[in-house]
C-alpha positions, -999 to +999 in steps of 0.1 A: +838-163+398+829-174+365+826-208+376+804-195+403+781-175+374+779-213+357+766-231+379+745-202+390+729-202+355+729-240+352+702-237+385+681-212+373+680-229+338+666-259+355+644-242+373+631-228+346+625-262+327+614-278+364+589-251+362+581-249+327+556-285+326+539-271+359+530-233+338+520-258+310+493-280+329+468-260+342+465-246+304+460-280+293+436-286+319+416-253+308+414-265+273+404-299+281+378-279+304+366-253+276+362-285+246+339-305+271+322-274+283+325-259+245+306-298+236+284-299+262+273-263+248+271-277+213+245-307+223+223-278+235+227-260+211+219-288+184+191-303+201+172-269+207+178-259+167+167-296+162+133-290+180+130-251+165+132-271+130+103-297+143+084-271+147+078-254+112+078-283+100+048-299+120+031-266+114+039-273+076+024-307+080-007-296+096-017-271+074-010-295+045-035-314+063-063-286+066-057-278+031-069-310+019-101-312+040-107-277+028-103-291-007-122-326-005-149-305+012-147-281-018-148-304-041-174-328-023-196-291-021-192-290-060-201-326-071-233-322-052-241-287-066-234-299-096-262-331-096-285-303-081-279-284-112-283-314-135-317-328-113-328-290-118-323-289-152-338-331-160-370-318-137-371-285-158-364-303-190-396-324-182-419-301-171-414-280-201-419-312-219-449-317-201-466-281-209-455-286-240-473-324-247-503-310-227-507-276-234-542-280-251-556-299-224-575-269-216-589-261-249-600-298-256-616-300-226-637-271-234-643-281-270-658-315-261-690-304-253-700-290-289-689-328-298-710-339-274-739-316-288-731-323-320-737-363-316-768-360-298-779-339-327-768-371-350-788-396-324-815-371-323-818-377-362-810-408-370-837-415-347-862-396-369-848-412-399-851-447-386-889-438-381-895-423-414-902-391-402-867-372-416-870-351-451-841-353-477-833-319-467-831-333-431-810-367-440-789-341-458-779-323-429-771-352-410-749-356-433-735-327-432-730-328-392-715-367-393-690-351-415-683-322-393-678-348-362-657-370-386-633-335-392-636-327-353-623-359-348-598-359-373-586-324-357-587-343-319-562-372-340-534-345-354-529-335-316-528-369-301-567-367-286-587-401-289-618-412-276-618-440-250-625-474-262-655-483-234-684-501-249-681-540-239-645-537-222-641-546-190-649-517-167-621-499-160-617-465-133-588-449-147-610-442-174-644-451-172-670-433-149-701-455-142-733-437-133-754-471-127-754-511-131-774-527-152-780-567-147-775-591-174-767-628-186-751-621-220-724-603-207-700-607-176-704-584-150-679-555-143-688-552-185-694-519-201-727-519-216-736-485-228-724-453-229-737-422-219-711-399-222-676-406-244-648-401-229-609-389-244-572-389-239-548-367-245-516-389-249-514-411-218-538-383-198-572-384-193-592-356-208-625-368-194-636-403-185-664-418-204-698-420-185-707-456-187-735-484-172-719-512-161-733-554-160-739-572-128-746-603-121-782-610-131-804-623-106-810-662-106-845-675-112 
């Protein structure tokens, strides 16, 4: 009997270890099946966080890239106000300048006309004189108004006013104004002969131009 319960035993133990590899392999075949699932689950998963990070960062990158257009248009935008601003104040600068350097053109140009009373009155007597026909009281007064002229013109000096040069130079627009041509053979034509009226400058500006008669070619005989 107790060999019987052996050998019974012996069976069932070898059953039990016949059976025991079987039980093991479809739990190795699950685990095998879970790591390639478990790794086909971690590509996924890696290549979709791997795109989620492209994402910010091209985003990033982009508005990098709007940020310095905004800030080489900003900064082009300032450059040119800022040549504005200097042209503004250069143009400024030189029109005050300008007021400034001819801000008695005005009053000069009214003024001229007692000068140009005064030296008619001089012609006017130096005329009589040269006849015989002016009185020492007269002679003296001529005097006196030569050296009113002389201080007039002194004045005109002080604030840059000159008369124009125009008797025998070359006639000349910018500043001479001929009224009518004269022929003649001791000068060339184009030549100023005579004045009627002078003429001044105030710095490089005309004030007036001088009233002139001009030469022309003198008719041949």
């Amino acid at each position: 009997m107790s060999h019987f319960k052996n050998r019974f035993n012996n069976d069932k133990n070898k059953q039990n270890e016949t059976s025991a590899p079987e039980q093991d392999k479809p739990e190795e075949q699950s685990k095998e099946e879970m790591s390639g699932n478990a790794s086909e689950d971690l590509e996924v998963d890696f290549g979709d966080a791997l795109n989620d990070a492209e994402e910010p960062v091209k985003e990033a990158e982009d508005e990098l890239s709007a940020l310095k257009r905004e800030l080489a248009e900003a900064k082009d935008k300032t450059l040119r106000t800022f040549a504005e601003l200097e042209n503004f104040r250069k143009r400024s600068a030189r029109t005050l300048q300008d007021e400034l350097k001819y801000a008695n053109m005005s009053l000069i140009r009214d003024m001229l006309p007692v000068m140009d009373n005064l030296l008619r009155a001089i012609e006017a007597a130096e005329k009589q004189d040269q006849a015989g026909e002016l009185t020492e009281q007269g002679k003296a007064l001529l005097d006196g108004v030569k050296m009113v002229v002389e201080q007039f013109n002194t004045v005109l000096g002080k604030h840059n006013c000159t008369p124009i040069e125009a008797v025998n130079q070359p006639f000349d627009p910018n500043f001479h104004q001929a009224i009518t041509q004269m022929p003649s053979s001791d000068v060339a034509p184009n030549t100023v002969l005579m004045e009627t009226q002078k003429g001044y400058v105030l710095h490089d500006r005309v004030v007036r131009p001088s009233q002139v008669i001009v030469s022309c070619e003198a008719p041949k005989e």
